[in-house]
C-alpha positions in Angstrom: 0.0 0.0 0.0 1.7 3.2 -1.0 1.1 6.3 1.4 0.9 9.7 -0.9 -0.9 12.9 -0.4 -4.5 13.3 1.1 -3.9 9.6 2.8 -0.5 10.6 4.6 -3.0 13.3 6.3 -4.9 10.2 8.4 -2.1 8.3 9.1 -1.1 9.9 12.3 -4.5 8.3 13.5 -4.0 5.4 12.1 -0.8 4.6 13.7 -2.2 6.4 17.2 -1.0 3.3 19.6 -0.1 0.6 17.1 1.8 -1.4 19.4 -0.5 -1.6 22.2 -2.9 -3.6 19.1 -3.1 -7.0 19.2 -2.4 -8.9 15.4 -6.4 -8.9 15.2 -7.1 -5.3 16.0 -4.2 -4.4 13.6 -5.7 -6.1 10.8 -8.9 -4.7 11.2 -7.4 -1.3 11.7 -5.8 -1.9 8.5 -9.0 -2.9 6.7 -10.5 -0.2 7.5 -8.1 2.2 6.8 -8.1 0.8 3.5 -11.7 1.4 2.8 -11.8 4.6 4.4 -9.1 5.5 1.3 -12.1 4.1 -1.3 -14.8 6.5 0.2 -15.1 9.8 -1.4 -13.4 12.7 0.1 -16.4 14.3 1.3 -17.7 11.4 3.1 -13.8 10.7 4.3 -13.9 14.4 5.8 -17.3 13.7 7.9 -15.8 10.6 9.2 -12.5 12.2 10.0 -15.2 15.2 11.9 -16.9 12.6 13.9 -13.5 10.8 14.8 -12.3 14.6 16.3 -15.3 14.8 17.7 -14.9 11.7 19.5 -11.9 12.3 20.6 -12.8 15.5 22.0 -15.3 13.5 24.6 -14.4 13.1 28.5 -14.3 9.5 29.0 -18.0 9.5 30.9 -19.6 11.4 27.4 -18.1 8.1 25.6 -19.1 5.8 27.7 -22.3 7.3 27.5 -22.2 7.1 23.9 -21.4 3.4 24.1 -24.2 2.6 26.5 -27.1 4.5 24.0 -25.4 2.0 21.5 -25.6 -1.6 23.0 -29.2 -0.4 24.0 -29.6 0.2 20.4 -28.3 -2.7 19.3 -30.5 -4.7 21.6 -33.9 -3.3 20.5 -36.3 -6.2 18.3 -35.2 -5.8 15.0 -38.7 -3.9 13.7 -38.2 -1.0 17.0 -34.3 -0.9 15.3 -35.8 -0.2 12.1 -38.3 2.3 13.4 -35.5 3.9 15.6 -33.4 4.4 12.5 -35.6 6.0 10.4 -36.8 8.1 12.9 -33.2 9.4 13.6 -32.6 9.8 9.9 -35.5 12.2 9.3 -34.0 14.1 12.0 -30.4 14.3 10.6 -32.2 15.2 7.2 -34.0 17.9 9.1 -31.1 19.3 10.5 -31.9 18.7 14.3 -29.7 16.1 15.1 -26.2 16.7 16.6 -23.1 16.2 14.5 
């Protein structure tokens, strides 16, 4: 994989703690670096927002964030669904947070 010009820009993060990854987690970092690099730029920039953003969280507004998501992840499949669309009329509406 060569490393030239906008994707030299992410690496930084990518490498953020490579040694403390196991060989799983480093593969699946790789992967997803990799298809992170296929994505448009635009959609590569969001990502890149909501990873800042992320990092910009005290520990207890991630863990938060994590909680709200295994809940998520629990509901019936048809309340998922509902949930989902729900929360994408309000991104499309401009209400929700980014």
């Amino acid at each position: 994989m060569a490393i030239t010009g906008r994707s030299a820009v992410g690496l930084p993060l990518f490498a953020q703690n490579w040694r403390d990854l196991s060989p799983k987690e480093r593969y699946d970092a790789l992967q997803n670096y990799r298809q992170h690099e296929q994505l448009p730029e635009d959609r590569q920039r969001d990502i890149e927002k909501r990873y800042e953003r992320w990092q910009g969280m005290s520990p207890d507004e991630r863990n938060r964030v994590r909680q709200n998501y295994e809940r998520f992840r629990q509901l019936p499949p048809g309340e998922r669904e509902r949930f989902q669309r729900k929360y994408d009329k309000w991104r499309r509406q401009g209400d929700a947070p980014q």
